[in-house]
C-alpha positions as CSV (number, residue, x, y, z in Angstrom):
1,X,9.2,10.2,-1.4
2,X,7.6,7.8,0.9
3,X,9.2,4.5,2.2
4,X,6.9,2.9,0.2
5,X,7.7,4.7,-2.8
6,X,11.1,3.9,-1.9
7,X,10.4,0.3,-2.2
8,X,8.6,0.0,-5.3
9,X,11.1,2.3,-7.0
10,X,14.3,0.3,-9.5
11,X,15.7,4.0,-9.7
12,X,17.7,6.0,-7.7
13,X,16.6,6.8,-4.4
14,X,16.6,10.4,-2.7
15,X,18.7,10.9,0.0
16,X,15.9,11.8,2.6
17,X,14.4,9.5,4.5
18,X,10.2,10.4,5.0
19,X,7.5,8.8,7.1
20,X,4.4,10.7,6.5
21,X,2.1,7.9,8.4
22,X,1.9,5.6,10.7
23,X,0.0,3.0,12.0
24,X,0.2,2.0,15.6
25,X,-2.2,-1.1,16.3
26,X,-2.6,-1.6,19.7
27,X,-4.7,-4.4,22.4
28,X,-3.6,-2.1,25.4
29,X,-1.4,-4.7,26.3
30,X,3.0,-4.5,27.3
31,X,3.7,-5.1,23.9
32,X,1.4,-1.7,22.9
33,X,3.1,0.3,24.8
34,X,6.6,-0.4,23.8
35,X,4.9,0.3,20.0
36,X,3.5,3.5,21.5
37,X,6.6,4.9,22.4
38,X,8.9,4.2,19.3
39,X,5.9,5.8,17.3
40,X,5.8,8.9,19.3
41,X,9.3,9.4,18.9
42,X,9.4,8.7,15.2
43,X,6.0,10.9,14.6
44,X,7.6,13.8,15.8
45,X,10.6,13.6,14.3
46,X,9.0,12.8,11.0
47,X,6.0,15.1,11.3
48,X,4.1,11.8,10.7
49,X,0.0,11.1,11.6
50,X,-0.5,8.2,13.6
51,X,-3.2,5.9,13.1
52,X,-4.2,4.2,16.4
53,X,-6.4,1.0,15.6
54,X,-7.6,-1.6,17.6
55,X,-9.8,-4.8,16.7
56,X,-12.6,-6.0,18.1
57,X,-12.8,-9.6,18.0
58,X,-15.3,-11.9,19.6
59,X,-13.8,-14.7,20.1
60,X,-13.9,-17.3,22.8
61,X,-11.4,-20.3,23.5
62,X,-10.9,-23.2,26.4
63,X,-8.1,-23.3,27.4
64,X,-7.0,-25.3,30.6
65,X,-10.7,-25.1,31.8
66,X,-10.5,-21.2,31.7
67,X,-12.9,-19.3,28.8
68,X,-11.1,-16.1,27.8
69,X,-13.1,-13.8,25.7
70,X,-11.4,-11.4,24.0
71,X,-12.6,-7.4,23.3
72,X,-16.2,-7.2,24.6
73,X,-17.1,-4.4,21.9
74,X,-16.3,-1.1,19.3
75,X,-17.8,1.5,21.6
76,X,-15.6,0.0,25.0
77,X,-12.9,0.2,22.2
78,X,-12.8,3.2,21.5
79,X,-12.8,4.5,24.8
80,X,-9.9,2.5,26.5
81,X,-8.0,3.7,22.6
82,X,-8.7,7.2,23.6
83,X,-7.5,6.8,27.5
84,X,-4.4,5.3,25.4
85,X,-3.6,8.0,23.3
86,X,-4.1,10.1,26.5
87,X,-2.0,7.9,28.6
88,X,1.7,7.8,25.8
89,X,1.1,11.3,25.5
90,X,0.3,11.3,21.4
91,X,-2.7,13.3,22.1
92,X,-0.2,16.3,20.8
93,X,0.0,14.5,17.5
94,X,-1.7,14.3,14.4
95,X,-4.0,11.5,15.1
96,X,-6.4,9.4,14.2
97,X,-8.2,6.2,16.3
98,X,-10.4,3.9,14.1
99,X,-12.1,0.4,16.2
100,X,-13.1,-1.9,14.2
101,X,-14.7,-5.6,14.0
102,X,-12.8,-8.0,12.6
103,X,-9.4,-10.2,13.3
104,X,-6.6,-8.4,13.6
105,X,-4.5,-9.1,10.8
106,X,-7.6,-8.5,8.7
107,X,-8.3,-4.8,10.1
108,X,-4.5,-3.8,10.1
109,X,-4.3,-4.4,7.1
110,X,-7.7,-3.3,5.2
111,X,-6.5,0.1,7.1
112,X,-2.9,-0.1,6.0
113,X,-3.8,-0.1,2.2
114,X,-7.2,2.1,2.4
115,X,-5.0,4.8,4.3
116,X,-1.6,3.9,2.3
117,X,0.8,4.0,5.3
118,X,4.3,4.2,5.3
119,X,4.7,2.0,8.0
120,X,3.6,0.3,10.7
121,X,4.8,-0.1,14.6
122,X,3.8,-3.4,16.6
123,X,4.5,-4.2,20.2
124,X,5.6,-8.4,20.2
125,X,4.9,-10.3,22.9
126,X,6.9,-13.2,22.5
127,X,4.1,-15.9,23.3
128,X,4.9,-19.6,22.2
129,X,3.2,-22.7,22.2
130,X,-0.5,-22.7,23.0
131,X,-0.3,-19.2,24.9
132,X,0.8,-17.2,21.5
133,X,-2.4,-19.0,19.7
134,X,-4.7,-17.8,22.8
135,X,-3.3,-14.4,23.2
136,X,-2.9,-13.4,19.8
137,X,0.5,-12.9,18.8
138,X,0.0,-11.9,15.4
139,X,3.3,-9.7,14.3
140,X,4.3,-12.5,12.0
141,X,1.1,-12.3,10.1
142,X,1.0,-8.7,9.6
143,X,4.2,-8.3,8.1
144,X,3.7,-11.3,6.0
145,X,0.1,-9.8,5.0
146,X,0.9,-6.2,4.3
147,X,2.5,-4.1,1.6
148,X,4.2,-1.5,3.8
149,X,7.5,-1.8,6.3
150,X,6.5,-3.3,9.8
151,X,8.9,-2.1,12.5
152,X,8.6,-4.7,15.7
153,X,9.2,-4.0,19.0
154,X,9.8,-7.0,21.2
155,X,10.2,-7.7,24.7
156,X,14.0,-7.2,25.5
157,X,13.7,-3.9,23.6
158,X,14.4,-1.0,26.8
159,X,12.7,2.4,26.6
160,X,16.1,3.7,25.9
161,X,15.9,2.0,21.9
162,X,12.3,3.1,21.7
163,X,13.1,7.0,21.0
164,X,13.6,7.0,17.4
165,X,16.7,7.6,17.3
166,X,18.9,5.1,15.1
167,X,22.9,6.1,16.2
168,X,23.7,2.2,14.6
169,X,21.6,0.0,12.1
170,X,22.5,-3.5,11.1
171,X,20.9,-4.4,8.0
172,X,20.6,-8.4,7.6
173,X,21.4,-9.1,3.6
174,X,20.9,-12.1,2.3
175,X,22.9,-11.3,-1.1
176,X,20.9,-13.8,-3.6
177,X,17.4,-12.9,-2.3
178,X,15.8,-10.9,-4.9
179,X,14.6,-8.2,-2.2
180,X,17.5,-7.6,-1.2
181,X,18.2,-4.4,-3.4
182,X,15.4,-3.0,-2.5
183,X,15.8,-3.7,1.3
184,X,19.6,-2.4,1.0
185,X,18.3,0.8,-0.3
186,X,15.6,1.0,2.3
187,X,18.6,0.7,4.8
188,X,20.6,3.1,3.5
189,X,18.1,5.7,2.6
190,X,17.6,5.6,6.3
191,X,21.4,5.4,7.7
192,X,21.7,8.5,5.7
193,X,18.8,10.7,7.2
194,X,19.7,9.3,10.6
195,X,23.6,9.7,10.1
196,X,23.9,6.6,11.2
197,X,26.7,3.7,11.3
198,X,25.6,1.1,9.1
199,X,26.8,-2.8,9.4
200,X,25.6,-5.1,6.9
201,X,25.5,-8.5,8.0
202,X,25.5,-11.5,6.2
203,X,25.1,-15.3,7.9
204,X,25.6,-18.5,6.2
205,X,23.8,-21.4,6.6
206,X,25.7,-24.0,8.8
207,X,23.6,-26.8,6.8
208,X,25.9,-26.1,4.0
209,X,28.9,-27.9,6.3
210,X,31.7,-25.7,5.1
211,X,35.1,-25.7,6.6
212,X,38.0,-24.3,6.4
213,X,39.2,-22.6,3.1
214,X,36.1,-23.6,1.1
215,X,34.5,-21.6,4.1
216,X,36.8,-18.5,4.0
217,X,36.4,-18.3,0.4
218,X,33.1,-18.4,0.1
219,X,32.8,-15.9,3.1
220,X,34.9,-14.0,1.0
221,X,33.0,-13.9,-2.3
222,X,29.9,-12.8,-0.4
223,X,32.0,-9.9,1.0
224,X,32.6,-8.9,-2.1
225,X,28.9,-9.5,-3.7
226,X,27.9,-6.8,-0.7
227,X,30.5,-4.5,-1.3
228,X,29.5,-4.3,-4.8
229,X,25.9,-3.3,-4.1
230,X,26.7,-0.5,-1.3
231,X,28.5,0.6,-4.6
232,X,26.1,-0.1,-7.0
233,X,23.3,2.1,-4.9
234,X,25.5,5.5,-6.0
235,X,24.6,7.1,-2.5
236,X,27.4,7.8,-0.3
237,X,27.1,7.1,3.4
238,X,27.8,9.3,6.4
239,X,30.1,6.9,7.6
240,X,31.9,4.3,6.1
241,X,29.7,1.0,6.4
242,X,31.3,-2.7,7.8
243,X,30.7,-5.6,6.2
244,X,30.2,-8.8,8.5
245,X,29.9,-12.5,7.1
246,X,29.4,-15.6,9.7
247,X,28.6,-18.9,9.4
248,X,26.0,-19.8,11.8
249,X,21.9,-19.7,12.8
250,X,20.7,-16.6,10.9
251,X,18.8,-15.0,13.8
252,X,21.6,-15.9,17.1
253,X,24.4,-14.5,14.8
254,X,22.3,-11.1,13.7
255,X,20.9,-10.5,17.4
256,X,24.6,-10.7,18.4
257,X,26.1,-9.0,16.1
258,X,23.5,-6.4,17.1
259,X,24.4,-6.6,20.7
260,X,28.1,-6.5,20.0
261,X,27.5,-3.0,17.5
262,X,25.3,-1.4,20.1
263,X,22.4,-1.5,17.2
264,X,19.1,0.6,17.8
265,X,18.0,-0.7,14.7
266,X,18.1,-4.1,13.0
267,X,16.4,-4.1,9.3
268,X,16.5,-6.8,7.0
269,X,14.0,-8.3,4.0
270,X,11.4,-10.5,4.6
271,X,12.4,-14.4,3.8
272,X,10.0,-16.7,2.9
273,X,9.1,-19.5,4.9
274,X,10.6,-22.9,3.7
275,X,10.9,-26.8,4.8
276,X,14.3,-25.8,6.4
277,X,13.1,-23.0,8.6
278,X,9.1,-23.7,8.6
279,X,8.6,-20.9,11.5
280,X,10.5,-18.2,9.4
281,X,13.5,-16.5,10.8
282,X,12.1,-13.1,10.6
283,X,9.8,-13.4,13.9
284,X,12.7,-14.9,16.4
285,X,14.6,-12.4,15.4
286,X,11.8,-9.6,15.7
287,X,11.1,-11.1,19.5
288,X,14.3,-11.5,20.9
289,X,16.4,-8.6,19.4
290,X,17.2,-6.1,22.2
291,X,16.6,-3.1,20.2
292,X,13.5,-2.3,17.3
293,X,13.4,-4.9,14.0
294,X,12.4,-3.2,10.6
295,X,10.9,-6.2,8.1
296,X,11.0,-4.4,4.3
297,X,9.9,-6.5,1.4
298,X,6.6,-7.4,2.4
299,X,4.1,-9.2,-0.6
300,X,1.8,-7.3,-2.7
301,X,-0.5,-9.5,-2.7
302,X,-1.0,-10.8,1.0
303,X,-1.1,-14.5,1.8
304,X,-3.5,-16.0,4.4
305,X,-2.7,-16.3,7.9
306,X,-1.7,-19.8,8.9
């Protein structure tokens, strides 16, 4: 059973854990080769193909009196993908490179569903402002415009968490969403095949201005929602899992408690973007974790980049 299986599936889950593909987009860039590395490491332990794609997109922009044009062509592509495969050492692995015209949240993900990976790897730069819109930072898009898991590697992340080896994961629930079953048995299906430590982490909105024992209660009562759904998944767990409720901002409090745990992994559902958090809370957390972030619960049907 694939991850994505996994995900689609209301029934029990198996207890192993498979990644029979992979897609590794790359722009030869810092970012790609953190990606590069966390996919070697979980290819071979997973036996898993990589796909190695790159877009080619013309593309020029002012910016500052400067005209940046971006990827001069397939063919140049193709060859600077090959000298990449060469260079992280996947040349070993089952592999495939496919260049092709087009933006690259379009080609990720026309090659995501046409070659039904299980998941995909993306180096994040951590760009803001005008500099992310020149240089293409485009992790949030993809995972909010494909069907798969997208595990993000940003720039705090140390070769060291880029092995694919997950010692500690720190799943990020939010209790009422209604993908977070599916994400919670995503988590665990993988805590299980890495005989991992699980913490399950959930953070409460300081908009809600609780205090005192309205807080602790409530903190309380979401304790016990989790606790019932670790239960309700029928799966036991190598080790026993620790529940952690805050109040605070969603993605400090989960990087921290990550930090604090010694996490290699953080994995948590994909929230939709609202008037209270309009940039999503998904991406600052993918950007400035120190180890890998796993998005699971990505739309079927993909929305337009905006």
């Amino acid at each position: 059973m694939t991850p994505a299986t996994i995900l689609a599936s209301s029934q029990e889950i198996t207890s192993e854990f498979q990644l029979n593909s992979i897609l590794l987009p790359t722009d030869f860039s810092d970012a790609s080769d953190r990606a590069a590395y966390l996919a070697r490491g979980l290819a071979h332990r997973f036996h898993a193909k990589l796909f190695l794609v790159h877009a080619v997109w013309q593309k020029d922009y002012a910016w500052d009196d400067a005209l940046f044009q971006l990827a001069p062509g397939e063919d140049l592509g193709r060859r600077l993908t090959g000298e990449f495969v060469v260079n992280h050492q996947l040349d070993g692995l089952p592999h495939e490179i496919i260049v092709l015209s087009g933006s690259p949240v379009d080609v990720v993900r026309k090659i995501a569903a046409e070659k039904n990976v299980d998941l995909i790897v993306l180096g994040a730069n951590g760009l803001k402002g005008q500099a992310k819109l020149l240089f293409g930072t485009y992790s949030e898009h993809i995972y909010r415009n494909t069907t798969c898991p997208v595990l993000t590697v940003g720039p705090h992340v140390s070769p060291a968490k880029c092995t694919g080896a997950f010692h500690s994961i720190v799943f990020a629930i939010n209790p009422d969403s209604a993908a977070a079953a599916d994400a919670l048995r995503y988590a665990i299906a993988l805590t299980r095949t890495c005989d991992a430590y699980l913490t399950v982490a959930n953070i409460l909105p300081e908009s809600h201005g609780l205090h005192g024992e309205t807080r602790y209660r409530l903190e309380e009562e979401k304790r016990a929602q989790i606790s019932r759904m670790l239960t309700e998944n029928q799966l036991p767990l190598p080790h026993q899992p620790e529940i952690i409720v805050e109040t605070g901002n969603l993605s400090d409090e989960i990087i921290k408690i990550a930090v604090g745990c010694g996490a290699d992994l953080i994995v948590k559902g994909l929230r939709p973007v609202d008037a209270h958090s309009p940039n999503g809370h998904t991406y600052p957390i993918s950007v400035n974790a120190h180890c890998p972030v796993l998005t699971v619960g990505c739309r079927t049907q993909p929305s337009a980049p905006g």
